[in-house]
FIKE-119441 format. One line per 8 residues: number of its first residue (from 1); their letters; for each residue x, y, z of C-alpha. Coordinates in Angstrom, 2 decimals, always signed. Example, Ala and Ser with C-alpha at 12.3 -4.5 7.8 and 13.67 -1.06 7.14 Angstrom:
BEGIN
1 = AS = +12.30:-4.50:+7.80; +13.67:-1.06:+7.14 $
***
This chain:
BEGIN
1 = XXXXXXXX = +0.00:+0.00:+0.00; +1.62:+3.17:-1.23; +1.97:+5.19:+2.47; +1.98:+8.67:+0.68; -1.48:+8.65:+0.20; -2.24:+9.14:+3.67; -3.29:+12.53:+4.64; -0.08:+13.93:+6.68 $
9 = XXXXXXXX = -1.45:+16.88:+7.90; -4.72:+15.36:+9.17; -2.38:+14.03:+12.20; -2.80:+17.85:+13.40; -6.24:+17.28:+13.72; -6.00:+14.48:+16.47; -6.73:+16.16:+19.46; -9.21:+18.72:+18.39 $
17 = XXXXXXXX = -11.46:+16.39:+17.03; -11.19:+14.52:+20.39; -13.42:+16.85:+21.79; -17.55:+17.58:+21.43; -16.86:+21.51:+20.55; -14.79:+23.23:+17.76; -14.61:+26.61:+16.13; -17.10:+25.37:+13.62 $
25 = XXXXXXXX = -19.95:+24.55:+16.65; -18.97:+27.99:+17.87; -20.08:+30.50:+14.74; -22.87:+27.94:+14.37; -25.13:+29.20:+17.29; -23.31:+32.57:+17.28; -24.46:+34.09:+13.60; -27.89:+36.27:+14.19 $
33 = XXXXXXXX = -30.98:+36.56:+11.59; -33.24:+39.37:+10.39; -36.56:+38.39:+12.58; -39.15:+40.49:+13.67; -42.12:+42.27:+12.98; -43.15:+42.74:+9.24; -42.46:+46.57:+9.72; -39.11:+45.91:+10.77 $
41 = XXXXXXXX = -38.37:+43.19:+8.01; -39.77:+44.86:+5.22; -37.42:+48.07:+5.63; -34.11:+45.64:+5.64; -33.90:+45.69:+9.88; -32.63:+49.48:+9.31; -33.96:+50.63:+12.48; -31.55:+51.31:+14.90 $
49 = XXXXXXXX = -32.09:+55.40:+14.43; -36.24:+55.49:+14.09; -37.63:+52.73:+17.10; -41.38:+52.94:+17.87; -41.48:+49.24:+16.71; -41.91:+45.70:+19.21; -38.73:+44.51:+17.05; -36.32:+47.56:+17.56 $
57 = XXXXXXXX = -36.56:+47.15:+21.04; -34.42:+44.37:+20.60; -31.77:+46.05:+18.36; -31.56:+49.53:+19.83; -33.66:+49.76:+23.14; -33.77:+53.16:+22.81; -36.57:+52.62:+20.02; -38.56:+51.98:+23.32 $
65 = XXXXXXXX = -38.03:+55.95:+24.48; -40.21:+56.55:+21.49; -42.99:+55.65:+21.98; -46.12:+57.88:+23.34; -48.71:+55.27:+23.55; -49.42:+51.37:+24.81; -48.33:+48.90:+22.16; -49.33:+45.08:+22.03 $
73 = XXXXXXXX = -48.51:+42.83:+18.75; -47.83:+39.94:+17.65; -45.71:+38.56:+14.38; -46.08:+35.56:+12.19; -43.58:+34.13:+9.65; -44.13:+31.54:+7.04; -40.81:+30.44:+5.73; -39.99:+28.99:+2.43 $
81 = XXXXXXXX = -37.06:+27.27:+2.12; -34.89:+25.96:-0.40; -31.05:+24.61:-0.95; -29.36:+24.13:-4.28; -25.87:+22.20:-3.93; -24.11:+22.03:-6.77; -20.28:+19.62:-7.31; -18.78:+18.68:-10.59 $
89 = XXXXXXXX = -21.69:+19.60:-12.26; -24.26:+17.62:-10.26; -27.37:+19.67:-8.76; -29.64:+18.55:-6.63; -32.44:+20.85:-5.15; -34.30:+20.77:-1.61; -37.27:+22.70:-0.65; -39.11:+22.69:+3.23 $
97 = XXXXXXXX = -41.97:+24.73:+4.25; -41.86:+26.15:+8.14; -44.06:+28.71:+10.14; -42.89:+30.51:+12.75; -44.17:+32.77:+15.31; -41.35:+35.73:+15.40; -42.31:+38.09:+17.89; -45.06:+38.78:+20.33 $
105 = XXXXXXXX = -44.85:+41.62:+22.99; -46.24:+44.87:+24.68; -44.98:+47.96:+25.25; -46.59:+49.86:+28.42; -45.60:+54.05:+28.62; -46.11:+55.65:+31.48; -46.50:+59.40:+31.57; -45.02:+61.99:+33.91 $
113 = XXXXXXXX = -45.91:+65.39:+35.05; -42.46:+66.92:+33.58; -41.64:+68.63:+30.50; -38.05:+67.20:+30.57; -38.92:+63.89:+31.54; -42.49:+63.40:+29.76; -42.51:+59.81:+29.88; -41.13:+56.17:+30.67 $
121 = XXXXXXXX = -41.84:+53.09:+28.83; -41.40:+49.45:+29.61; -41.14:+46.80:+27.13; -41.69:+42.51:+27.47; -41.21:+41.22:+24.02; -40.42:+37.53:+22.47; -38.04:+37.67:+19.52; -36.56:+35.31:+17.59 $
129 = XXXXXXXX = -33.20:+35.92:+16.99; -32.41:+32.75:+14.70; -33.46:+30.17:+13.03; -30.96:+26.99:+12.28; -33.87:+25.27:+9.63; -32.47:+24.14:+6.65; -31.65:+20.92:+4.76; -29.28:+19.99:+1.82 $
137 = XXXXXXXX = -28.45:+16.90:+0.03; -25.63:+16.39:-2.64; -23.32:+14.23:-4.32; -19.67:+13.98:-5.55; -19.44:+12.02:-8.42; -15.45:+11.49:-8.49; -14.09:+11.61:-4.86; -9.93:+12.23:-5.16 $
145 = XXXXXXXX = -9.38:+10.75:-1.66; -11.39:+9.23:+0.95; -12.95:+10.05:+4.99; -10.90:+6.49:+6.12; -7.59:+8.00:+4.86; -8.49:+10.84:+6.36; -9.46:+9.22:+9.93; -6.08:+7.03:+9.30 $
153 = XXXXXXXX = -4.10:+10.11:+9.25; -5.38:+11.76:+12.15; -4.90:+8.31:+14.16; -1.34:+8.42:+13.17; -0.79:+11.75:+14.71; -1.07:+10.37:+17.88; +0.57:+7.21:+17.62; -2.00:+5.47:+18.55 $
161 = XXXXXXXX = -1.78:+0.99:+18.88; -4.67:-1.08:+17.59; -5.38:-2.08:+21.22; -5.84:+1.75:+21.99; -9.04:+1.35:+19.87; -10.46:-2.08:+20.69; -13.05:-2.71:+22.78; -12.50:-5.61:+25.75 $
169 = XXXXXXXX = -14.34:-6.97:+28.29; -12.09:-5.16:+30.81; -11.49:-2.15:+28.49; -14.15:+0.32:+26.50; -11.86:+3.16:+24.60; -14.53:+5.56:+24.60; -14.73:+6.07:+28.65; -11.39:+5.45:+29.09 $
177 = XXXXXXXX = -9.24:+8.24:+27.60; -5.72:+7.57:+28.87; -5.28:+3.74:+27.98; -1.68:+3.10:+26.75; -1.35:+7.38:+27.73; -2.51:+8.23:+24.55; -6.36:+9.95:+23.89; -8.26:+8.34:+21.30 $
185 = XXXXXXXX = -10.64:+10.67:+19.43; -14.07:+9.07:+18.92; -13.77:+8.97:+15.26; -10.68:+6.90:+15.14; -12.28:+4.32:+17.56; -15.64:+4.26:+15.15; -13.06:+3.72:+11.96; -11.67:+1.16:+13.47 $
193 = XXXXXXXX = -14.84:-0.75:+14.66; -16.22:-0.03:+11.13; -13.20:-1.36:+9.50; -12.77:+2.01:+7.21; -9.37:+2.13:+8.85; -6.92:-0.48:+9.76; -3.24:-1.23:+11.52; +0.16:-1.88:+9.93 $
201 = XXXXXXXX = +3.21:-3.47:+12.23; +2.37:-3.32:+16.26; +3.74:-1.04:+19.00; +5.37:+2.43:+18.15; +5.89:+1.17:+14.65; +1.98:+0.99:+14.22; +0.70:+2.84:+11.20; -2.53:+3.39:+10.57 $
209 = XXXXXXXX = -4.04:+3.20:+6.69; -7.62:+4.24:+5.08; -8.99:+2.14:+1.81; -7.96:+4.48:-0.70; -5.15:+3.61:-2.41; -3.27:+3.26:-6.26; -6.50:+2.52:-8.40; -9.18:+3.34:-5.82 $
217 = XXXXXXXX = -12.72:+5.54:-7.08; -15.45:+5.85:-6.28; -17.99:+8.50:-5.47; -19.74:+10.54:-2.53; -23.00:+11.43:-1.20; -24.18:+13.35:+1.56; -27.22:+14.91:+3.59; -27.65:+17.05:+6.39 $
225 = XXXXXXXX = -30.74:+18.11:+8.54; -30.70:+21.37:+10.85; -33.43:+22.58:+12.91; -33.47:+24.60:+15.90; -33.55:+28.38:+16.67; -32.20:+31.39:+18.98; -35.30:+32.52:+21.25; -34.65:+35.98:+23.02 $
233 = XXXXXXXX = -36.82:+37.09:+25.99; -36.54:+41.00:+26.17; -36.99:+43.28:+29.57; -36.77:+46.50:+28.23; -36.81:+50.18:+29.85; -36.27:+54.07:+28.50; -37.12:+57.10:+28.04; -37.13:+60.25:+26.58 $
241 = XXXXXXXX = -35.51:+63.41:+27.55; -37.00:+66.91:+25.87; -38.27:+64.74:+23.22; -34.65:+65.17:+21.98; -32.34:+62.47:+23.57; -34.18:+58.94:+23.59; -32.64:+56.18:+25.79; -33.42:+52.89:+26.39 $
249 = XXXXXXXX = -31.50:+49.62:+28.10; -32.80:+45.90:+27.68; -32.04:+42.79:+29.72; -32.02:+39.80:+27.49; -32.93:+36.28:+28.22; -31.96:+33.45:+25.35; -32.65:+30.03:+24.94; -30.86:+28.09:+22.45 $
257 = XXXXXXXX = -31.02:+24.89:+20.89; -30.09:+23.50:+17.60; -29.31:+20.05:+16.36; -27.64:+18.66:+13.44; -28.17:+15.33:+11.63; -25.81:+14.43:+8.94; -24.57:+11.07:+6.56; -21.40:+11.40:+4.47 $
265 = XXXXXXXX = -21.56:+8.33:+2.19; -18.79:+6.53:-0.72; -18.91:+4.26:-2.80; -15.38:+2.93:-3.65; -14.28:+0.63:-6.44; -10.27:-1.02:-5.94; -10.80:-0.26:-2.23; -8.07:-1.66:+0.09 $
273 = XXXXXXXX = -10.46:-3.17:+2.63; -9.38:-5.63:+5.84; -11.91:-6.83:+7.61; -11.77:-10.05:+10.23; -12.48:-12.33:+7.19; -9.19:-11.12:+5.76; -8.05:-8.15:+2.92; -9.33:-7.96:-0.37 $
281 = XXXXXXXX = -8.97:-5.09:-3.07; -12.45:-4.68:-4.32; -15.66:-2.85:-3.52; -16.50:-1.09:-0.20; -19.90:+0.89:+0.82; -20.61:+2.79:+4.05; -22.38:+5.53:+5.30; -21.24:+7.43:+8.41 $
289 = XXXXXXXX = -23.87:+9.18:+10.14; -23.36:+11.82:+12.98; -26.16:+12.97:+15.49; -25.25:+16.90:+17.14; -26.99:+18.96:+19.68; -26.17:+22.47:+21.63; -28.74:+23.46:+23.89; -28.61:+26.01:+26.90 $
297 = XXXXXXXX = -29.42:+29.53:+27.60; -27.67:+32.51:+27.75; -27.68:+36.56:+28.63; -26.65:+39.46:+27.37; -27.02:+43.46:+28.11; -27.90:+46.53:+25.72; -27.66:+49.94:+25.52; -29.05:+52.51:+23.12 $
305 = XXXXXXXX = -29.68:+56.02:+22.44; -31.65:+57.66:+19.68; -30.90:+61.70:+19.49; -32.86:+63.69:+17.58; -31.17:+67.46:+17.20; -34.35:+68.52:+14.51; -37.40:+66.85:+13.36; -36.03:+65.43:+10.19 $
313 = XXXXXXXX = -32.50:+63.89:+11.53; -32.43:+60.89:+13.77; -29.09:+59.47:+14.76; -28.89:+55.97:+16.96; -25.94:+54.24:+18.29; -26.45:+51.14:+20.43; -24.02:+48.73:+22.40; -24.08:+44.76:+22.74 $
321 = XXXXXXXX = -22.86:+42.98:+25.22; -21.81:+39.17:+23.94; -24.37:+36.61:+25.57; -22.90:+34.42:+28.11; -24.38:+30.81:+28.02; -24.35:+27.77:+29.35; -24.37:+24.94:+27.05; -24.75:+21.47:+27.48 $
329 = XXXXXXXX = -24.21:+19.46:+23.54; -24.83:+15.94:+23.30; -23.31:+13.36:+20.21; -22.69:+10.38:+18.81; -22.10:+8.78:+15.54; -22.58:+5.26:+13.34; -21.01:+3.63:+10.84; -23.13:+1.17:+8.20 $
337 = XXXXXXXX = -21.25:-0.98:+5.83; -21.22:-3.03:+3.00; -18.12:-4.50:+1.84; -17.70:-7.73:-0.36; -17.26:-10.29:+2.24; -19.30:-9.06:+5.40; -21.89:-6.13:+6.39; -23.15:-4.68:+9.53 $
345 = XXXXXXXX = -23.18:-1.44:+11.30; -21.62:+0.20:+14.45; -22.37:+2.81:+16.93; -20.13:+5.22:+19.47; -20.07:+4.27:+23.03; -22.39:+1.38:+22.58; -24.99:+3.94:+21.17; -24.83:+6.17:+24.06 $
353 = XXXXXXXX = -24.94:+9.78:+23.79; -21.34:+11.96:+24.53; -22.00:+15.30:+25.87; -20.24:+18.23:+27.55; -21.03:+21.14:+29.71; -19.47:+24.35:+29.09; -19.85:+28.06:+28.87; -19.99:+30.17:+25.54 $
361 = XXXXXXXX = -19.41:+34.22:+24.85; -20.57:+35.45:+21.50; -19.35:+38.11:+19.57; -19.88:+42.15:+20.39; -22.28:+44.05:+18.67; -22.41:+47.78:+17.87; -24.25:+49.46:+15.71; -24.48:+52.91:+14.37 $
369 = XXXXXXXX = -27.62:+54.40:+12.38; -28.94:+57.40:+10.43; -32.19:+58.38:+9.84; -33.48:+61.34:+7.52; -37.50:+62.29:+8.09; -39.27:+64.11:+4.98; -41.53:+65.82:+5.07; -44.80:+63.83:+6.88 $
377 = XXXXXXXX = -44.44:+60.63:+4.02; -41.46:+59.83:+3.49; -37.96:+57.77:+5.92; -34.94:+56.71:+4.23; -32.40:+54.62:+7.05; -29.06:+53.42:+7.20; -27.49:+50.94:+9.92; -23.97:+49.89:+10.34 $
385 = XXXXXXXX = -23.57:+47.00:+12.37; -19.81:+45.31:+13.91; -19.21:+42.37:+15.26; -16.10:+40.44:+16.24; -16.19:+36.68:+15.77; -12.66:+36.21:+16.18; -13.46:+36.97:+19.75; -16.08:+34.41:+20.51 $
393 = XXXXXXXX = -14.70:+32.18:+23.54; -15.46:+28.46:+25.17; -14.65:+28.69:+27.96; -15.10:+25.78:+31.79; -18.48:+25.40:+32.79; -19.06:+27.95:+35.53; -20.92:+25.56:+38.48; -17.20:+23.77:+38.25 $
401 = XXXXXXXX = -14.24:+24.36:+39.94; -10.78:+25.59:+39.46; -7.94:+23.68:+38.08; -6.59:+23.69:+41.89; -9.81:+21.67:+43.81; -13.24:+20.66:+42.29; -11.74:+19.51:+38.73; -14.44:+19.39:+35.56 $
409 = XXXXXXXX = -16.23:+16.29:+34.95; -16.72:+15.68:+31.49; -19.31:+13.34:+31.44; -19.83:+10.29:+29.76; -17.74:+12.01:+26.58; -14.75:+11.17:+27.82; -15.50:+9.06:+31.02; -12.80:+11.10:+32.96 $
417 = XXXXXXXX = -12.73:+13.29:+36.58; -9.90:+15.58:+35.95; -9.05:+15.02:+40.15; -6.57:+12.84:+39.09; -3.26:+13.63:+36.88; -3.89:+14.60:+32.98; -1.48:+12.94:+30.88; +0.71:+15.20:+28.78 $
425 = XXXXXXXX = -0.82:+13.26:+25.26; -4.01:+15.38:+24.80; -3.58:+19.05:+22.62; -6.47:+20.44:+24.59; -4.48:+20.53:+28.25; -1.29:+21.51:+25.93; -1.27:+25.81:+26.77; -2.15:+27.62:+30.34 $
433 = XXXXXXXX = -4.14:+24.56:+31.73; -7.59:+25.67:+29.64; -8.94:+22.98:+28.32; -9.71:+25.38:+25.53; -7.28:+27.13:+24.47; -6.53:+25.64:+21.12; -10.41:+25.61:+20.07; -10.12:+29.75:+21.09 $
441 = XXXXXXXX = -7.11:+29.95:+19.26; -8.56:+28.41:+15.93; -11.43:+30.61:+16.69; -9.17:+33.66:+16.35; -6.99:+32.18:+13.46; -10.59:+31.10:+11.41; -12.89:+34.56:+11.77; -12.71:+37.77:+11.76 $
449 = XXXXXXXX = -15.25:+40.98:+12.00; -18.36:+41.35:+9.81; -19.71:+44.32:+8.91; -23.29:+44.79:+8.10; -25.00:+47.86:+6.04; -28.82:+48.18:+6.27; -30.78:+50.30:+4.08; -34.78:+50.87:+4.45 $
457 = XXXXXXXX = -37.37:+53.23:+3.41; -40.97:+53.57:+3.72; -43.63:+55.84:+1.93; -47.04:+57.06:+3.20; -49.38:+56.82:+0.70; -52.31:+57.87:+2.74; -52.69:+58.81:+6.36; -53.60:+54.97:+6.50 $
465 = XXXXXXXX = -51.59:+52.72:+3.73; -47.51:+53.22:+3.50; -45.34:+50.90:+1.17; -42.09:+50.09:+2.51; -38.35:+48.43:+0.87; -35.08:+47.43:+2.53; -31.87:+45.60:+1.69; -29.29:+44.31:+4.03 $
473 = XXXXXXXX = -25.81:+42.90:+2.86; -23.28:+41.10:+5.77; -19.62:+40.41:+4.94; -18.29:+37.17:+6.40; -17.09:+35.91:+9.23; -14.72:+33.58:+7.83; -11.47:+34.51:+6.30; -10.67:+34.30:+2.28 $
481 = XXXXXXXX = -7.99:+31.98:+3.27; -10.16:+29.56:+5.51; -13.19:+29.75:+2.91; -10.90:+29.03:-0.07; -9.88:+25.47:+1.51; -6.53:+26.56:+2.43; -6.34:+25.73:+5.72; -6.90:+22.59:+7.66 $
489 = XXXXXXXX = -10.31:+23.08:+9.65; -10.47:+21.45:+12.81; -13.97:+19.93:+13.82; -15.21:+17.66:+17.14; -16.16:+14.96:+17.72; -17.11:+12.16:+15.06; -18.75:+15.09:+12.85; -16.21:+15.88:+9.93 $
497 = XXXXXXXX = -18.32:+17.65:+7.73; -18.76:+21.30:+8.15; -20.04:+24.58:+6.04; -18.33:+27.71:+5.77; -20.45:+30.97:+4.95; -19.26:+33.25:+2.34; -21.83:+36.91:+2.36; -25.33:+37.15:+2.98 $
505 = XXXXXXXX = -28.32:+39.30:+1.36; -31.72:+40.12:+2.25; -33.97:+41.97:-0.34; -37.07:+43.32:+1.60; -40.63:+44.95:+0.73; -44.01:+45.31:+2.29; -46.89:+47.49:+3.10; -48.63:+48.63:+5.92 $
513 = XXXXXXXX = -52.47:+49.63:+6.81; -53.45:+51.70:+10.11; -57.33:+51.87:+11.03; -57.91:+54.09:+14.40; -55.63:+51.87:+16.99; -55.80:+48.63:+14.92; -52.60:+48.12:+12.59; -51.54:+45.94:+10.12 $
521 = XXXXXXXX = -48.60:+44.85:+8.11; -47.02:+42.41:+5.81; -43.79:+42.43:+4.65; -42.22:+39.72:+1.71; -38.45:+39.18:+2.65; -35.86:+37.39:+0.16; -32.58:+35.98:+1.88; -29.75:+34.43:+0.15 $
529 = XXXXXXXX = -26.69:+32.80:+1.77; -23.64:+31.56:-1.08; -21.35:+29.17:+0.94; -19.37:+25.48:+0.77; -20.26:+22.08:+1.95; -17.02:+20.27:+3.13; -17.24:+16.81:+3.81; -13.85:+16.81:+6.16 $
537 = XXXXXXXX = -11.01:+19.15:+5.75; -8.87:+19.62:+2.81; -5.26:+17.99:+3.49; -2.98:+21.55:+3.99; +0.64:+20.89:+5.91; +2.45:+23.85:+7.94; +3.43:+25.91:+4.56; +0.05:+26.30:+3.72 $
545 = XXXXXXXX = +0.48:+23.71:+0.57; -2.36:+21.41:-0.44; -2.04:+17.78:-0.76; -5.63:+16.70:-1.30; -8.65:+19.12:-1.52; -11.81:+18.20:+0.42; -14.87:+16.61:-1.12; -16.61:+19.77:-1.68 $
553 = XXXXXXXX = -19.45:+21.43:-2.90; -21.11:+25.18:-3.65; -24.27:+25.84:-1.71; -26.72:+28.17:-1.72; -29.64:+28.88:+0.72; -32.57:+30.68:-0.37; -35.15:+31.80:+1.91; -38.56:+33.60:+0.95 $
561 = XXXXXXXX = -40.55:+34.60:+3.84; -44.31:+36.16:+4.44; -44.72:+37.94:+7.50; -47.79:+39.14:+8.85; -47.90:+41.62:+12.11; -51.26:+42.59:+13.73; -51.47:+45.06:+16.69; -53.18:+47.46:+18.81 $
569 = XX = -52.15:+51.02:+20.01; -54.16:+52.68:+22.61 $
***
């Protein structure tokens, strides 16, 4: 078997993967959406300078200082979804139907017997701040490499025996992480038991090899399944000062939870396969499938002002703290195979869930608008929005102790209380005793900050009908280098697959109808993400040179969404 087609710099990945979170898991939860009220959508979210609106409140509070009367509402979404993947040519096309409820709350003013002071408002409002539904298929009709050399290569890294991986009656690798002083990652153990990867020689000469090889195709196939969403709770309070300086602070409450379901299949032809009936060179099948889910809540703090020097200038500027949460994630994998001379299946940990608790800080926010009154018909609105992703942090679970007394547990994942002595083998434990550090440190090597321009108007028609239009463009997170497949991406657990987000758009119109107190308004929003599927990372050694590109493919997510807001003023 010809040893230089095993992925060298895959070995890097060893200890990352050995571990439930990654850099990946953490701009998964952290990336916001445009979700609100159809107001709100339908002028592109640009309303960071204007407020008066049960959705502002949750992007500048000081939108709550603006209001002069009681406000109750409530916002309904019916989301259209489709994905179009497209590799070497091959399209295939997925469509899902889902209808949300996107924000209900009330707004309460309370009027005071000063002309400075005239009034202050408080504000209880449900939000959603994301939603993780989407689904894409695809296939790779000539794969160049495959997963198993992949998982051999990281196994190699660590030097890991085949007795390190296998399963006694005495012995289970995946709750006992220091056997032999080495940490196996999940993966390597589910390879092995699945027979995608297998041992040459014994002891430290032990090298590990996948079943691609001289003369091996074959092709690829994959799916993946992601539901969930960002729920905020908003306590909000402000003012106004002079009807002049508008202020306004929230006190948000999210829940999060979002789980991912995923199958990377191949299809080989001249695959080197050993299984315990012996080694052939033929045909080999298998699907691996991964199970993921993140689930916790979380806090975070805002501050706004809104000034308002004449009647037709508005200026806003608000601050955003990151949300702390607590996060509990919970995975597992299986592997399925067919090869000539046997079949069967197997499961991590004897089908038992890993999971981890841990804290999580999100990015900053700040944003900066502009808002120009006409006249009585006519706003035009600008946001600018910042955020830092290369500052997102894991970080220990905060009900545990310090490295000195009360050591993390970490569960059934690894098996492990940290009481007794780590063993120098494991990456994680490598830098300033955080058990993080290298998953922060691939956090600030992968992202970087996004900047987001918002742009909405809206025209009254009549006293009682306006028609409204927005667009909002985001740069992304991820850098050129990292989205181009030049870098190795490290990922967790048994999940290799992961996307990477290039910009996003949203094109926005509505309308909206007043009657006495009674409002209503619908707004039509477009949204379109361009990004890459990646079944595992592409092979890339120190210098930044490319031995094997992943199995890849261009993605795009298309969302068209009706939203309908009813409400009552009074």
């Amino acid at each position: 078997m010809n040893k230089s087609l095993l992925l060298i710099s895959a070995a890097l990945a060893t200890t990352a993967t050995a571990y439930g979170q990654s850099a990946i898991d953490a701009l998964r939860i952290s990336q916001s959406d445009m979700k609100g009220t159809a107001r709100f959508m339908s002028m592109g979210g640009a309303f960071g300078a204007l407020g008066g609106d049960l959705s502002s409140l949750s992007q500048n509070p000081a939108g709550i200082g603006v209001y002069r009367s009681n406000d109750i509402g409530f916002t309904l979404d019916l989301d259209l979804q489709s994905a179009s993947t497209n590799s070497q040519g091959n399209k295939i096309d997925m469509t899902q139907t889902k209808f949300l409820l996107n924000n209900i709350g009330a707004v309460l003013t309370m009027r005071l017997p000063s002309m400075t002071f005239p009034n202050v408002n408080f504000g209880f409002t449900y939000n959603k701040g994301a939603s993780f539904n989407r689904q894409y298929a695809g296939q790779i009709p000539q794969l160049n490499t495959s997963l198993s050399n992949f998982i051999a290569g990281m196994t190699n890294g660590e030097g890991i025996q085949a007795g390190d991986l296998h399963a006694t009656d005495g012995f289970d690798p995946y709750v006992d992480p220091y056997a032999g002083n080495l940490y196996a990652p999940w993966i390597s153990i589910l390879g092995y038991d699945g027979w995608l990867i297998n041992p040459s020689g014994t002891g430290d000469n032990t090298q590990w090899f996948g079943q691609w090889d001289k003369g091996t195709s074959g092709t690829g196939s994959y799916n993946v399944t992601e539901k969930g969403s960002v729920d905020e709770f908003n306590i909000v309070i402000g003012g106004n000062i002079s009807n002049v300086v508008y202020w306004g602070m929230n006190f948000d409450i999210t829940s999060l939870n979002y789980t991912m379901e995923s199958r990377w299949g191949e299809s080989l032809s001249n695959a080197y396969v050993s299984t315990k009936n012996g080694n052939y060179v033929g045909n080999a099948a298998w699907d691996l499938r991964n199970y993921y889910n993140i689930n916790g809540t979380g806090f975070n703090y805002q501050l706004g002002l809104i000034l308002k020097p004449i009647q037709e200038l508005r200026i806003g500027f608000a601050f955003h703290t990151p949300t702390w949460y607590s996060l509990t994630e919970k995975f597992g994998g299986s592997v399925d195979y067919e090869y000539e001379d046997m079949s069967g299946g197997t499961d991590t940990n004897g089908g038992t869930l890993g999971y981890n608790d841990y804290d999580f800080r999100t990015p900053w926010k700040i944003i900066g608008s502009v808002a120009g009154v006409i006249g009585n018909n006519f706003i035009l609105s600008f946001d600018y929005e910042w955020q830092n992703f290369n500052k997102m942090k894991f970080s220990k679970a905060s009900s545990y102790g310090g490295w000195g007394g009360g050591d993390p547990w970490y569960g059934d994942d690894w098996g492990y209380d940290y009481s007794s002595s780590p063993k120098p083998a494991t990456r994680a434990f490598a830098d300033n005793n955080d058990p993080f550090y290298d998953q922060n440190s691939d956090i600030e090597y992968y992202y970087q900050n996004t900047h987001t321009f918002r742009l909405g108007a809206e025209y009254r028609v009549t006293p009682a009908f306006s028609l409204r239009a927005g667009y909002s463009y985001s740069t992304s997170p991820v850098k050129k280098q990292v989205r181009d497949g030049k870098d190795f991406v490290y990922t967790s657990g048994t999940l290799p697959n992961y996307r990477l987000d290039n910009h996003t758009n949203y094109v926005t119109c509505g309308f909206g109808y007043r009657y006495q107190q009674f409002y209503l308004d619908m707004a039509y929003v477009y949204k379109n993400i361009s990004s890459t599927y990646h079944a595992f990372s592409p092979d890339v050694d120190y210098e930044n040179n490319i031995s094997y590109p992943s199995p890849q493919s261009k993605l795009s997510l298309k969302n068209s969404q009706v939203i309908l807001t009813a409400g009552f003023r009074f």
